[in-house]
C-alpha positions in Angstrom: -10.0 -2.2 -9.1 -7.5 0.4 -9.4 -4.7 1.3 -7.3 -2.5 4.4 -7.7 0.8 4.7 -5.9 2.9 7.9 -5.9 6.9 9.0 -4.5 9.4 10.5 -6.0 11.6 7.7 -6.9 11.0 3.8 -6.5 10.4 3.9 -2.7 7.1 2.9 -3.6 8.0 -0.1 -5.3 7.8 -2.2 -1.5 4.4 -0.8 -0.9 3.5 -1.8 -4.8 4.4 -5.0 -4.7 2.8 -5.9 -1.5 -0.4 -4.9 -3.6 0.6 -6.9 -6.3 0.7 -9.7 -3.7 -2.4 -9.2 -2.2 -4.3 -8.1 -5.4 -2.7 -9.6 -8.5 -5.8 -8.7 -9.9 -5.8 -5.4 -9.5 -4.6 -2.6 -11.6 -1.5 -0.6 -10.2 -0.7 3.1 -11.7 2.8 4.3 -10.5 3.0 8.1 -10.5 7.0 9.2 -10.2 8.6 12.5 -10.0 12.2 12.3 -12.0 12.1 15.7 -12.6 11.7 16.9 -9.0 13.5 14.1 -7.2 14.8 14.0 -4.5 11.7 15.7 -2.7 13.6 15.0 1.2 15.6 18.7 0.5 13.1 20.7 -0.7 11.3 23.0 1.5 8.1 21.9 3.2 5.9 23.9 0.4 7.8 23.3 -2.6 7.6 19.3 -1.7 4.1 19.8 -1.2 3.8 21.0 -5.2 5.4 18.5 -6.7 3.6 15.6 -4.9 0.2 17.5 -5.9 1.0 17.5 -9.7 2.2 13.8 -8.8 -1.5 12.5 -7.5 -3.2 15.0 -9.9 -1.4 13.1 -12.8 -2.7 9.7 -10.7 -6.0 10.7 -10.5 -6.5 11.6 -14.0 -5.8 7.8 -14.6 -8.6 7.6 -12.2 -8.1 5.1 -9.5 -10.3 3.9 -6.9 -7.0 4.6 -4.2 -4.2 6.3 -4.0 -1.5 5.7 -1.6 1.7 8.2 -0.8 4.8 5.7 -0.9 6.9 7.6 0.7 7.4 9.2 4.6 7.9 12.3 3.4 5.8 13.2 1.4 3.4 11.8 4.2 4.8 13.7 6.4 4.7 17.6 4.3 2.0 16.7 1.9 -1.0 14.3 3.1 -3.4 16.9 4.2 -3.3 19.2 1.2 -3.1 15.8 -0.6 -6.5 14.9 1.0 -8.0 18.0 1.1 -7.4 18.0 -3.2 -8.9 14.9 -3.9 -10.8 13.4 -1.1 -13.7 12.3 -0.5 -13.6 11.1 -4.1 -10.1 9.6 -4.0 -9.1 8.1 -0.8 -5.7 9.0 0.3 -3.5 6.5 2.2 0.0 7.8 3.8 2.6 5.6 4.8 3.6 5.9 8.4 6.8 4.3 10.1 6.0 1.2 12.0 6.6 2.4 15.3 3.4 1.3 17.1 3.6 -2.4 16.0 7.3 -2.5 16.8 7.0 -1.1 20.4 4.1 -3.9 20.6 7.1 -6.4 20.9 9.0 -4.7 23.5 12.4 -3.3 22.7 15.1 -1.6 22.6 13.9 0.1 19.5 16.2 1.8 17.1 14.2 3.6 14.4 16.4 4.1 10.8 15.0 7.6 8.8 16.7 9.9 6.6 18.4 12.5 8.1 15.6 15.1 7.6 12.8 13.0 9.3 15.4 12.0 12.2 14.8 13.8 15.4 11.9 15.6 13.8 8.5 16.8 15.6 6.8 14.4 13.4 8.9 11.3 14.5 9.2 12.2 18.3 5.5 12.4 18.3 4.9 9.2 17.2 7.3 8.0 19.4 5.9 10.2 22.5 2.1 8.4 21.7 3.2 4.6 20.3 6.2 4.1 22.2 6.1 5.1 25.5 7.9 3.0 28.1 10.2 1.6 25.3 14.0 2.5 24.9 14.1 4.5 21.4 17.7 5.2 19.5 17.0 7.5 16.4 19.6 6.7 13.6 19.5 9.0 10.8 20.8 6.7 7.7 22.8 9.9 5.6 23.2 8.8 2.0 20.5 5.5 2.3 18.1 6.6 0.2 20.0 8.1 -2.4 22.0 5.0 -2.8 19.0 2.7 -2.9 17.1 4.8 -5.6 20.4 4.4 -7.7 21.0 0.9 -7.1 24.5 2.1 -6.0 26.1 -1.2 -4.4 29.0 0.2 -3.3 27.2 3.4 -1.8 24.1 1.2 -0.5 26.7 -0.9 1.5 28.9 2.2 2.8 25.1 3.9 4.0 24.2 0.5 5.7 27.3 0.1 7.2 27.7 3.7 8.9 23.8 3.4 10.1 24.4 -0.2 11.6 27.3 1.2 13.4 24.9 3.9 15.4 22.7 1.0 16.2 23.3 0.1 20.0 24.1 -3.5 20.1 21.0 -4.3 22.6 18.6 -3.3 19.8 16.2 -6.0 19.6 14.4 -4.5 16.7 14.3 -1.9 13.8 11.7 0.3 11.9 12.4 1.3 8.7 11.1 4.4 8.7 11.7 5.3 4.9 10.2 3.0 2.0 13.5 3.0 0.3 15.0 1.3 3.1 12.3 -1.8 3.0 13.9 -2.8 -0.6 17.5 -3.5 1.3 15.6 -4.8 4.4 18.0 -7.9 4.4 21.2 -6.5 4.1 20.0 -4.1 6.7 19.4 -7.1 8.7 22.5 -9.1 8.0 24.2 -5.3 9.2 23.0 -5.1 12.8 22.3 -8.6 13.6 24.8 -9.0 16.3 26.5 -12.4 16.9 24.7 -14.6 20.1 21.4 -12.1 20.3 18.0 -12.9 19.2 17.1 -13.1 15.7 16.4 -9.3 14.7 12.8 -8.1 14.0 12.2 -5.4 11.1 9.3 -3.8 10.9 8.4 -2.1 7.5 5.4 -0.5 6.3 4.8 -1.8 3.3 1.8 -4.2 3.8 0.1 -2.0 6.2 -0.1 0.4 3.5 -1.5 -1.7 1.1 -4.2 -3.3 3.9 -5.2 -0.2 4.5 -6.2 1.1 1.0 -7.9 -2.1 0.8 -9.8 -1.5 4.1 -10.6 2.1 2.7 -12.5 0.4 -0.3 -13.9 -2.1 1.8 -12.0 -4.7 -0.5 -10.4 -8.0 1.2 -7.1 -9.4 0.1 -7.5 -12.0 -2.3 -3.9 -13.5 -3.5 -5.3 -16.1 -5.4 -6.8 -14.3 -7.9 -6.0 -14.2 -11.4 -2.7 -12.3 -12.0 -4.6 -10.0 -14.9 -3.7 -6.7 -13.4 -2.1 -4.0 -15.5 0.7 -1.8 -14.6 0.8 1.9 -15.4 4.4 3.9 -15.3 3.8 8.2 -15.1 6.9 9.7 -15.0 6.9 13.5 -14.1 3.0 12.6 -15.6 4.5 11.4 -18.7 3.3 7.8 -19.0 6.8 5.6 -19.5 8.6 2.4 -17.9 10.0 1.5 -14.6 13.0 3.2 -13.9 16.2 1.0 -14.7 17.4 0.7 -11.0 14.1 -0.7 -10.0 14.9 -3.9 -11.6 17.8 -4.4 -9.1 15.7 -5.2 -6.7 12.7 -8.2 -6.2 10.0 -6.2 -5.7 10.7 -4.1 -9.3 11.6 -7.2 -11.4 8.1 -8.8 -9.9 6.3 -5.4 -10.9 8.8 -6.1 -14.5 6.0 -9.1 -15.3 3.2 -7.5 -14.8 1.5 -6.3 -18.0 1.8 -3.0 -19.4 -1.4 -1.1 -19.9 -2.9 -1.0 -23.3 
């Protein structure tokens, strides 16, 4: 089995790994976009090229799955992405957890990047998923950029401003952009307030990676044999993990995998 992954940047290193944990058998092709990053500014249409020569440079690999890392490229992209290269290459999006986290009651408070915050897309989801839930939108200016850079200084300044617009009754958080799921904990250790519950994240991460499974009709098997390659396309120029990923757990996990021959 196959699995291509695509994003900009290394947001999709949270839903990668939790492929690599439920499928160390499988092989993972990571399709990157270095020379058009960072796809949250451009317009609507211009995000929606780059992330089409992005899965066209996937397919060619040719995976059995292919799964959009990223919100917004979800968002903008996943019906012209589908409409390119389904039915023949199933096309999973990543959605924020909103559904599952209003499940558990609330208050909510839903971290995004500026750009998704307050936007139709969001506000839907939370009109059907969340209704009867208390819902804070915190747009988290900077988060992204400073995760995909491995800036410490910058990550913690981003986390720091974002925590602040969190009301301090907030039982629980979605991280509604992949980048944010590779700092979950120091996200957590942010808006934890002293005396309260112990706060719930929801990412999206494993839901993803489920769900491309599901689409194969493939079951998780963790146990198997860790012989799955790893594929890097950068820009569709076949290359390494980017050096910030291997700040994080998920990239230096990905780091062991073996390369392609």
């Amino acid at each position: 089995m196959k699995i291509a992954l695509m994003d900009s940047g290394i947001g999709l290193l949270a839903a990668t790994a939790a492929m690599r944990r439920l499928r160390p058998d499988a092989d993972l092709v990571l399709s990157l976009d270095p020379d058009g990053m960072p796809w949250g500014p451009r317009t609507p249409e211009d995000l929606t090229g780059r992330a089409l020569a992005v899965a066209e440079a996937a397919a060619a690999r040719r995976p059995d799955a292919l799964i959009v890392g990223c919100n917004t490229a979800t968002v903008h992209a996943l019906t012209a992405l589908r409409a390119r290269l389904e039915p023949e290459l199933p096309v999973v999006g990543t959605v924020p957890a909103i559904k599952p986290a209003a499940a558990g009651g609330g208050p909510i408070a839903i971290w995004a990047t500026p750009a998704t915050t307050g936007s139709p897309y969001q506000r839907n989801l939370i009109r059907d998923f969340a209704g009867g839930v208390p819902v804070v939108e915190v747009p988290c200016w900077g988060l992204a950029e400073a995760v995909e850079h491995a800036d410490e200084a910058a990550i913690d300044a981003a986390v720091a401003a974002a925590a602040a617009l969190t009301p301090d009754e907030v039982t629980t958080v979605v991280l509604g952009c992949t980048h944010y799921e590779l700092v979950a904990e120091r996200i957590r250790a942010a808006v934890q307030r002293s005396g309260r519950p112990p706060l719930v994240l929801h990412g999206s991460a494993g839901a993803v990676a489920a769900q491309a499974l599901r689409r194969l009709g493939e079951q998780p098997a963790p146990g198997a044999a860790p012989h799955g390659t790893l594929t890097v396309l950068l820009s569709g120029r076949e290359g390494a993990l980017p050096a910030p990923a291997l700040a994080y757990d998920e990239g230096r996990m990905l780091q062991a995998v073996t390369p392609a021959g």
